[in-house]
C-alpha positions as CSV (number, residue, x, y, z in Angstrom):
1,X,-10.2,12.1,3.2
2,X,-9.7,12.5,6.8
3,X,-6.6,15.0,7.7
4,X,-5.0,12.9,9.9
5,X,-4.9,10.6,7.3
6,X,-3.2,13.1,4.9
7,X,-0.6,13.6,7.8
8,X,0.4,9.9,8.0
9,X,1.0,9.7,4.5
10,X,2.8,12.7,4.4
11,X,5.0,11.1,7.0
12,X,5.1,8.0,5.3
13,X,6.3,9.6,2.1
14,X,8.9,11.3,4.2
15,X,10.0,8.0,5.5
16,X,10.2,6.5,2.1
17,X,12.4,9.4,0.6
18,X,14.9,9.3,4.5
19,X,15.4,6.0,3.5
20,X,16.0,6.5,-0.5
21,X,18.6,9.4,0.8
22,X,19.9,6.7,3.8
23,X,20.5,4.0,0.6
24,X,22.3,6.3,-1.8
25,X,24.8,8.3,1.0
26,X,25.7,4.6,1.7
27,X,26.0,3.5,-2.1
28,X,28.4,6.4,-2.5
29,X,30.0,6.1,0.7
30,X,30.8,2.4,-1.0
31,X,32.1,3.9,-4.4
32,X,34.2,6.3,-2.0
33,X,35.6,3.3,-0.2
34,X,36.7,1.0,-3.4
35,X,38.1,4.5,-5.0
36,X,40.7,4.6,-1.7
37,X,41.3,1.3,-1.9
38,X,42.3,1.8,-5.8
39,X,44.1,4.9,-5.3
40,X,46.1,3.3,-2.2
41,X,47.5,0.4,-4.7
42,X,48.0,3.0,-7.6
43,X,50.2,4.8,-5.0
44,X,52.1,1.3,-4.1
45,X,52.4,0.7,-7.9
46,X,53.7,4.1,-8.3
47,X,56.2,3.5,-5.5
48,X,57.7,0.5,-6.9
49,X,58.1,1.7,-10.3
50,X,59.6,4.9,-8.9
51,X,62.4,2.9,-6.7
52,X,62.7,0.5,-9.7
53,X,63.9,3.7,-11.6
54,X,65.6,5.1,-9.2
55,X,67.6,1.6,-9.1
56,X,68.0,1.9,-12.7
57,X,69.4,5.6,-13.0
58,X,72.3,4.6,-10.6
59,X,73.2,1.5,-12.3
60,X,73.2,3.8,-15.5
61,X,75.2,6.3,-13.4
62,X,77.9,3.6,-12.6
63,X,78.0,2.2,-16.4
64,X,78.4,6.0,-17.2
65,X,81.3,6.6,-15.2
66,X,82.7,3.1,-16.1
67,X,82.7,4.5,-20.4
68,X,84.0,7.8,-19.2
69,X,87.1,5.9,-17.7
70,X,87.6,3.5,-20.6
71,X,87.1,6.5,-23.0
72,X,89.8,8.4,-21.1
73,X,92.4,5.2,-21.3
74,X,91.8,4.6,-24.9
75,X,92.2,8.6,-25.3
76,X,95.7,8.3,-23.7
77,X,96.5,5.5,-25.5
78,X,96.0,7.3,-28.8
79,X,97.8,10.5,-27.5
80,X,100.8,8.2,-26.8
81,X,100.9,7.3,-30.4
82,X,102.6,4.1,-31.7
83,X,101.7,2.1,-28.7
84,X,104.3,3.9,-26.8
């Protein structure tokens, strides 16, 4: 086999594995891409479900404070005795 021969097919394999390498780097630059994109609307979920809470705990706050003043009249009503 002639050398220069040798050389092309060394620079043909050499092509073959730059373009193998070109394919995967852009397969996982695509697997990086839809794992943003996921992460971006499992942030967003996590958003909305951490105001929804955040909603919740004050309504919880005001029902709170709503027993604590209802506990406090029917504690003075009782301390009153007979309904006076």
């Amino acid at each position: 086999m002639n050398p220069l021969d040798d050389r092309l097919t060394i620079l043909e394999r050499a092509q073959l594995l730059h373009d193998a390498t070109l394919q995967r780097h852009g397969a996982m630059l695509d697997r990086h891409e839809e794992q943003l994109i996921a992460h971006a609307f499992a942030m967003g979920e996590l958003r909305r479900i951490q105001e929804s809470q955040e909603r919740l705990m004050e309504t919880l706050a005001g029902i709170s404070g709503q027993l604590t003043t209802t506990a406090q009249a029917i504690k003075d009503l009782l301390e009153r005795g007979n309904g006076r």
